[in-house]
N, C-alpha and C positions, 0 to 999 in steps of 0.2 A: 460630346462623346460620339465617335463616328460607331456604325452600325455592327461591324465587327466586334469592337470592342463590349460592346453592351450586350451581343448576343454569347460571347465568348465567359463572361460577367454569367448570363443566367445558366448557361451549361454549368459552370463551377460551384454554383447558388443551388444545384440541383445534384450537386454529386456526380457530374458527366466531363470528367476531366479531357479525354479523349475530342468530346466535341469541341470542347474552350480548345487544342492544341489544331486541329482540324480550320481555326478562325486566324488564329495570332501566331502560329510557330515560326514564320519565316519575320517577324516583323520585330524591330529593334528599338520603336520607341517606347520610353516610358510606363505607359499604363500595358504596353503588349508584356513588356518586362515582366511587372507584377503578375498578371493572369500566366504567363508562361511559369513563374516562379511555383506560385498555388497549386495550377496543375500539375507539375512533377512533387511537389508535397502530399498531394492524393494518389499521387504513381507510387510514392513511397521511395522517391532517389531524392531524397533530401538533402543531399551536398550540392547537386547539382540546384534544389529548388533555393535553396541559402543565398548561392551565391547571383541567381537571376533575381531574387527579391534585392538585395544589395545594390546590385549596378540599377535597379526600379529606382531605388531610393537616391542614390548618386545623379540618375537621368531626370528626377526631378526637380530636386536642387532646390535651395532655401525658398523660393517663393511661392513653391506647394505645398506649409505647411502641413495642411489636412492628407495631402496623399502619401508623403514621405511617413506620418506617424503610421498609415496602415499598412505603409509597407514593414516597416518595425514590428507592428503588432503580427504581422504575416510571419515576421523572420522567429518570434516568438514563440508562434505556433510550428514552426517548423523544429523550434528547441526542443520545447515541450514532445511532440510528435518523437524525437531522435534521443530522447530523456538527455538532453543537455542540460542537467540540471542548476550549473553555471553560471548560463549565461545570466548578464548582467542585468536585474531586475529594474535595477534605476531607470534605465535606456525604455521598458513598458511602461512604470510609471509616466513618464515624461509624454508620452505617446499617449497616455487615456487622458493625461491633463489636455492635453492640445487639442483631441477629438471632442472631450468636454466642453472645452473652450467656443469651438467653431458651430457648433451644436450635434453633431455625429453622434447621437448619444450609444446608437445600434453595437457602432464600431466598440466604443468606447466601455458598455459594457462586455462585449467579448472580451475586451484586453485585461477587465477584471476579471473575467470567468477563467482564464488563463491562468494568472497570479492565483485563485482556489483551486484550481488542478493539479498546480506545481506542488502548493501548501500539502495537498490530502496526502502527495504520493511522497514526500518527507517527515507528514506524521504531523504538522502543526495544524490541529481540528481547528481550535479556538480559533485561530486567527483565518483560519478557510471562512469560516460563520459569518465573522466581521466581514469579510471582504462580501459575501454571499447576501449580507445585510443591506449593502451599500446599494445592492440593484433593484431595480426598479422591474420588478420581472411580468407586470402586466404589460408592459409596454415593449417586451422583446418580441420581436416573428417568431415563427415556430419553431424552425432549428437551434435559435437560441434559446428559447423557452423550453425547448426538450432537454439542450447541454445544461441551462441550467438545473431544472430535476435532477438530472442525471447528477452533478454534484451533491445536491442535496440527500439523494439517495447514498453517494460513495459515503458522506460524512457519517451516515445513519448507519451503514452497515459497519464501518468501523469503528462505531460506540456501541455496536449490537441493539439498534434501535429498529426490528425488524419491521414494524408495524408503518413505522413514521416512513421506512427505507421502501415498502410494497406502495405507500400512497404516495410518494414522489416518481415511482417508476411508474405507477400509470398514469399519471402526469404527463410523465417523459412521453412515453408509448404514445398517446394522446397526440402531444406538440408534435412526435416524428411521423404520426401520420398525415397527419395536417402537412407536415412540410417536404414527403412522401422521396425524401433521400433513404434509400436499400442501407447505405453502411451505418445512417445514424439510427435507424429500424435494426439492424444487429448488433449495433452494441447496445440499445435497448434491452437484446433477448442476452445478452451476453450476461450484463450487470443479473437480471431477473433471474438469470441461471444459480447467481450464487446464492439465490436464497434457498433454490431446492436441492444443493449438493451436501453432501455432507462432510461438516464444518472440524468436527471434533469426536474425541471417542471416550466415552464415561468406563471408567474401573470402577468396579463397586466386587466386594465382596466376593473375589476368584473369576468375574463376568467380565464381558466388554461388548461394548454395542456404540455405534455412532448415531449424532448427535447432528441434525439441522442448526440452523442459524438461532431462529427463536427457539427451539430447547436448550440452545446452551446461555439464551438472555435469561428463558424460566426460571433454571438451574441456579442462576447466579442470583435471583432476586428470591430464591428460595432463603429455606430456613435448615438446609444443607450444607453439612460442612465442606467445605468443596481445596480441594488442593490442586492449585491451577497449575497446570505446568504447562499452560501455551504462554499467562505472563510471568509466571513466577511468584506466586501469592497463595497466598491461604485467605477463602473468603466463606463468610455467614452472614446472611440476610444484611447483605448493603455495607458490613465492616469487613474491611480489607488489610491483611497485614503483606506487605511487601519484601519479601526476597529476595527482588531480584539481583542485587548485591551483596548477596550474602549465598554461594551457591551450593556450598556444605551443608549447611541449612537447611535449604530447601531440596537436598537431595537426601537427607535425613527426611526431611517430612513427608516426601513422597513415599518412602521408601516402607514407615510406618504405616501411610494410609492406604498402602496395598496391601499389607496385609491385617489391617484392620478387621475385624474384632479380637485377633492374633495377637502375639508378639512379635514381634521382627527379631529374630538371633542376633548377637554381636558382632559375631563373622560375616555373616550376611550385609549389616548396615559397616562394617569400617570398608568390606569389597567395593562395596558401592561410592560411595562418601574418599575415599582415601585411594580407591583407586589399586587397592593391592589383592594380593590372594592368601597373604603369608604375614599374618594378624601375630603381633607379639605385645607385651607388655606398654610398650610405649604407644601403639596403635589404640589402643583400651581404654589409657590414659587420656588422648586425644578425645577418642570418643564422649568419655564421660565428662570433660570437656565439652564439646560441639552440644553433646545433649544439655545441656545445662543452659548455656545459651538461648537454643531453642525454644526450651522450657519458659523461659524469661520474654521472649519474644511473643508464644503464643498463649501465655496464661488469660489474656481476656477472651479467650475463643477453645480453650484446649489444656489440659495437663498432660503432662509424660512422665511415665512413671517405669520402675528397673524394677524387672520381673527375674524369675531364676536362671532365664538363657538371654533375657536382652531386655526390651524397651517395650512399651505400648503405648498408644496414643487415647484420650478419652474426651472426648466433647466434651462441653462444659453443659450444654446445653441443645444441639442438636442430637438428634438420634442415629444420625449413620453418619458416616464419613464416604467420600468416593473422590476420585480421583481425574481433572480435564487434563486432557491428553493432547496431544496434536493430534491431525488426523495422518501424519508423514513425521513418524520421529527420525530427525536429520539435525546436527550437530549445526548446519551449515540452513536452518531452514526459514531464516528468516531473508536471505540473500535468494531460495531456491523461490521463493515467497512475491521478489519485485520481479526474477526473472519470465516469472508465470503470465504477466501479462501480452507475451510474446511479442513486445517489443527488445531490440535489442540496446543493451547498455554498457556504458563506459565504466572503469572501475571509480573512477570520479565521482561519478554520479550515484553510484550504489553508495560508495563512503556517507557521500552528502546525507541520502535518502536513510540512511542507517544510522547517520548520527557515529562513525565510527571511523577508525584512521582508514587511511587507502591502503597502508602494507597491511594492515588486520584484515580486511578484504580480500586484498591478492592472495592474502594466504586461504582464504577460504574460496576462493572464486579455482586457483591452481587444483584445489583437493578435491573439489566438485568437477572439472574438469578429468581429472586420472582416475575419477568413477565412474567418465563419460556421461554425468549428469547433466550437461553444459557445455557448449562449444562456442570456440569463439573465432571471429575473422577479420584481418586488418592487424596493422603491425604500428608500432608505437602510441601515440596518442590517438591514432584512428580505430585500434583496438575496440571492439566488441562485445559484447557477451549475450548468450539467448539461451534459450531453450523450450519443449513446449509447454504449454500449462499441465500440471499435474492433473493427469485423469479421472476422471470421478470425485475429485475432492475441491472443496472451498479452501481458498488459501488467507483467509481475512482473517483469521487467529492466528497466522507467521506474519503480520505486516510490520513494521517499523514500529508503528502506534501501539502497539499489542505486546511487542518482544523482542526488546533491546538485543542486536547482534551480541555473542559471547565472543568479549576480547581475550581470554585465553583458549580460544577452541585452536588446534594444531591444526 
């Protein structure tokens, strides 16, 4: 490897894109390819950096196994980076078998650190873990030894594991100073941030107040009856009954545990529940209906009983009831939730990442858009979507993992 190349190689290893383009920009072979490709992926023109990793990988051709897989894995991170949630995951695998093969094992486990990145940010923990298992992380450099923490942190704050999530970021912090790259040192401070933002907002008893990361893990491993409405659940001390498909229900049950030690009126719960203002006979019927159900749902945790203007709700065995809240109630908040990471995204990819159709999407992504919540740039499948992270709050109770998009939201 001539002298340009290798110095161009440690600018990019250091987070100095500008210097690597200052060595290799005018230059058209192969390995100038890939360094030219990387560094406009740190510029953040990622169409342009896709397609100079590609003709790398072309200009190397079958008998560079080992350099054509990292241009792959390069073209990966350029996915990932551009949330192409799509692309063909086979095409990495095949790439970490190769760099395994030859002994690259550095490369090799990035291209897994990739595949757990993809996973976290489509909501499959379990299988981030396994892949996260696979690495051998005393033997990764520092940069990768921090991106790995930093996964291990994403997975933690998304089980609300605050404790496990602080001792993997100073980990992280740790490895990115050691490897003393500025942007992998702030998304360090970035990740840390969301442990001291606040997360959620507790009802209890006519009150409201928010709620840190670990008070709303405390909260949930208490012996509080707790009515979640960031996933849709009724939970006490570790038993969890689940809603989330059932949303009458659970807008019944909310609806009780706000006015808990109260009754909830009739009128009150069919407006809410049924969506009307102009409550008759058959409305009442329904009700008493829904309520029964519910009744039947949450008897291991709760009875509900008809008072002389409506309903109450009564622990079976905790002492208060109170109510997790989002800390941004939006109809559309689990979409405003991936957009936060300010990257921008394709409707593709949100579907993917949501677990939900692409026209259920567009119709959320259009409705966020005509509230100017959201803007988007590019025209057909080049299409877009951004906007900035929601200020002052934690968005890790609207993620994917946490709170299935609503496929009847308008």
């Amino acid at each position: 490897m001539d002298s340009h190349i290798s110095a161009a190689a440690r600018a990019l290893a250091a987070g100095d894109p500008f210097g690597a383009l200052n060595r290799v920009a005018l230059r058209d072979d192969a390995p100038a390819l890939a360094l030219r490709g990387i560094a406009m992926a740190q510029l953040g023109d990622f169409e342009r950096a896709r397609t100079l990793v590609r003709q790398a990988a072309r200009a190397f051709g079958p008998k560079a196994p080992v350099s054509r897989a990292r241009c792959v894995v390069a073209e990966a991170e350029i996915a990932l980076a551009s949330r192409d949630l799509g692309w063909p995951q086979h095409a990495l695998d095949a790439a970490r078998t190769t760099l395994e093969m030859h002994g690259d094992l550095a490369n090799a486990a990035h291209a897994r650190q990739l595949e757990v990145r993809r996973l976290v940010l489509i909501g499959r923990l379990d299988a981030a873990e396994d892949h996260l298992a696979a690495i051998d992380s005393t033997a990764l450099p520092s940069a990768l030894a921090a991106a790995h923490e930093l996964a291990i942190a994403g997975i933690a704050i998304r089980r609300l594991q605050t404790q496990a999530a602080r001792t993997a970021l100073a980990r992280a912090a740790q490895a990115a100073r050691r490897a003393a790259i500025p942007a992998l040192l702030a998304e360090v401070d970035s990740v840390s941030a969301v442990l001291n933002a606040p997360a959620a907002r507790l009802l209890a008893n006519g009150t409201e107040r928010t709620l840190l990361l670990d008070e709303v893990e405390a909260l949930l491993m208490s012996k509080t009856f707790v009515v979640d409405a960031c996933r849709h659940a009724v939970r006490e001390a570790g038993t969890v009954i689940a809603l989330a498909r059932r949303p009458v229900l659970f807008v019944l049950a909310r609806a009780l545990a706000e006015a808990w030690p109260a009754d909830a009126p009739r009128d009150a719960l069919i407006e809410r529940a049924f969506r009307t203002k102009h409550a008759d006979e058959t409305h009442r019927a329904r009700l008493r209906v829904e309520m029964g159900r519910l009744r039947t749902a949450l008897r291991p945790l709760a009875g509900i009983h008809a008072t002389n203007r409506g309903f109450t709700m009564t622990p079976n065995v905790a002492r208060r009831i109170v109510v997790l809240a989002r800390p941004i109630e939006e109809p559309h908040a689990a979409v405003l939730a991936l957009l936060a990471d300010g990257e921008s995204w394709s409707s593709s990819s949100l579907a993917l990442a949501l677990g939900a159709s692409q026209r259920t999407v567009q119709r959320a992504l259009d409705a966020l858009a005509a509230k100017s919540k959201i803007q988007s740039f590019g025209r057909g499948r080049a299409r877009r979507w951004t906007t900035p992270p929601a200020p002052g709050f934690a968005t890790t109770l609207l993620l994917p993992s946490s709170l299935p998009i609503d496929e009847d939201s308008p």
